[in-house]
C-alpha positions as CSV (number, residue, x, y, z in Angstrom):
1,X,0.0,0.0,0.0
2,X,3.2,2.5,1.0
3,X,4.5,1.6,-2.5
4,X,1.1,2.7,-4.7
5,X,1.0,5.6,-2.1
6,X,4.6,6.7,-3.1
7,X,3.9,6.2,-6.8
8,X,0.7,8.0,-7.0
9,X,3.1,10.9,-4.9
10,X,5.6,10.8,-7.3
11,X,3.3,10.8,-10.7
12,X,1.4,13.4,-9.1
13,X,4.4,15.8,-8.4
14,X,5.8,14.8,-12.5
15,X,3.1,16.2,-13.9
16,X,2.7,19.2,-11.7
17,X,6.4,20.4,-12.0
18,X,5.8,19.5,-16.1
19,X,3.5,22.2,-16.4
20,X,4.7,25.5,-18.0
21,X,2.0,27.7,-16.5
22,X,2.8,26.8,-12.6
23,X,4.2,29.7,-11.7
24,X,2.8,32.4,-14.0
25,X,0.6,35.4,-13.1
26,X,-1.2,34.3,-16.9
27,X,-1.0,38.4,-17.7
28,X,-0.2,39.4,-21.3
29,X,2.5,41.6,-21.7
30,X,1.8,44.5,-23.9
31,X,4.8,46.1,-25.9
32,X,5.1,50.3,-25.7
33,X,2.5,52.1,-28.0
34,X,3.9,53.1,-30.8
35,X,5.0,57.0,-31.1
36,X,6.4,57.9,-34.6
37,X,3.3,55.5,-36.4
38,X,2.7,58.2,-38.7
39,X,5.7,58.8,-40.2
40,X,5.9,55.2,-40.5
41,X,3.0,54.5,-42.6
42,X,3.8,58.0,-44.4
43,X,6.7,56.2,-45.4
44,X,5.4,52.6,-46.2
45,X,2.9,53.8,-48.3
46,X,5.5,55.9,-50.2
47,X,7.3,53.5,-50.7
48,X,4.5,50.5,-51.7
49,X,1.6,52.4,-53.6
50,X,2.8,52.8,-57.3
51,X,2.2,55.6,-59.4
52,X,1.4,58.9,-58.6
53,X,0.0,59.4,-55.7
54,X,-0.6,64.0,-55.4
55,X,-4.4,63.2,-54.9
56,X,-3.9,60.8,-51.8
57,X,-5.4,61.1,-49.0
58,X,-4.6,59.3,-45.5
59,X,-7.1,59.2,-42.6
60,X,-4.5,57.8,-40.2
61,X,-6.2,56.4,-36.4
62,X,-4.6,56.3,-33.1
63,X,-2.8,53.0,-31.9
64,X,-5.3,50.6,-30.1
65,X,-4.4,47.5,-28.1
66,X,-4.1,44.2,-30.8
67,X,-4.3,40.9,-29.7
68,X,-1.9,39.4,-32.1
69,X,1.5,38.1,-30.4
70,X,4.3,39.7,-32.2
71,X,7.1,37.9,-30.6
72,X,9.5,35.3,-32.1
73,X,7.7,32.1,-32.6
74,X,4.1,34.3,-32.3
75,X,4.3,34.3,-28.2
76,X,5.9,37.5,-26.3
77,X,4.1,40.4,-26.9
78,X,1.4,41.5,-27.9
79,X,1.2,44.7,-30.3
80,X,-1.0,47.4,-31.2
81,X,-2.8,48.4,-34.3
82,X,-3.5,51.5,-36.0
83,X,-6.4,51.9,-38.7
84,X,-5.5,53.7,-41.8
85,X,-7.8,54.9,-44.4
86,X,-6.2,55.7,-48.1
87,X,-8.3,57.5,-50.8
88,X,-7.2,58.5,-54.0
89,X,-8.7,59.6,-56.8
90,X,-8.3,57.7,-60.6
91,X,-6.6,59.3,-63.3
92,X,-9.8,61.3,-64.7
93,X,-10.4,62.5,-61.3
94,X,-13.8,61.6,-61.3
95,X,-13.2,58.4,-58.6
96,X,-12.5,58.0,-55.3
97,X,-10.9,54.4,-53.8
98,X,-11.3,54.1,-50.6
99,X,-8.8,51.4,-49.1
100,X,-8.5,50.5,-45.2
101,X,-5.4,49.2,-43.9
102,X,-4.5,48.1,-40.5
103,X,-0.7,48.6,-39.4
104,X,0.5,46.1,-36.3
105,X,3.4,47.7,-34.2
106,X,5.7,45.9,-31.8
107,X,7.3,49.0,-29.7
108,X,8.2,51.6,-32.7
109,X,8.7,48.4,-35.6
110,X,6.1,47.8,-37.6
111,X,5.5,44.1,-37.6
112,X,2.9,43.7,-40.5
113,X,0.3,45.5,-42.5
114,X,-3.1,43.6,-43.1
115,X,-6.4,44.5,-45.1
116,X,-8.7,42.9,-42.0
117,X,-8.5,43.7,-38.6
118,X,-8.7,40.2,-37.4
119,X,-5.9,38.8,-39.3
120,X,-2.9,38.6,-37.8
121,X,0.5,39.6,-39.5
């Protein structure tokens, strides 16, 4: 009976020690807000967009919290996200496209650019 006593002991304190989340407080840690976003996506969208781009306009948002991981191996932390808005009008000036775009930030780097908001980079 001692000896099934001590095993039970013994598998019981394996598979609690095996566990990675003993230990944790569970909180997510956030990376800093970006501050220079808007020279950033200035500059992203200068360099990306082809052609002329004189009748462009960019409705840039503030940062809000993202849920996406932007760590190595998607785990660290987690980023923020900033909403753009791009219009420009065609050629003949007669059309305006309206594209969203939503920047993901880890600290000042931007980690990805995505079309949805609930896509991850």
């Amino acid at each position: 009976m001692r000896r099934i006593a001590a095993t039970l002991a013994a598998c019981l304190l394996a598979g609690c020690s095996s566990n990675p989340n003993i230990g944790t407080s569970g909180e997510v840690v956030r990376a800093k807000p970006p501050v220079n976003y808007a020279s950033t996506i200035n500059n992203y969208i200068d360099l990306t967009v082809k052609g002329a781009q004189t009748s462009r306009e960019l409705n840039i948002g503030i940062p809000e919290r993202g849920s996406c991981p932007m760590g190595q191996g998607n785990n660290g932390h987690v980023g923020w996200v900033v909403p753009v808005q791009y219009s420009a009008l065609n050629k003949d000036g007669s059309t305006v496209t309206i594209t969203k775009y939503f920047f993901w930030f880890a600290d000042e780097r931007l980690k990805g650019v995505t079309r949805r908001m609930e896509v991850c980079p």
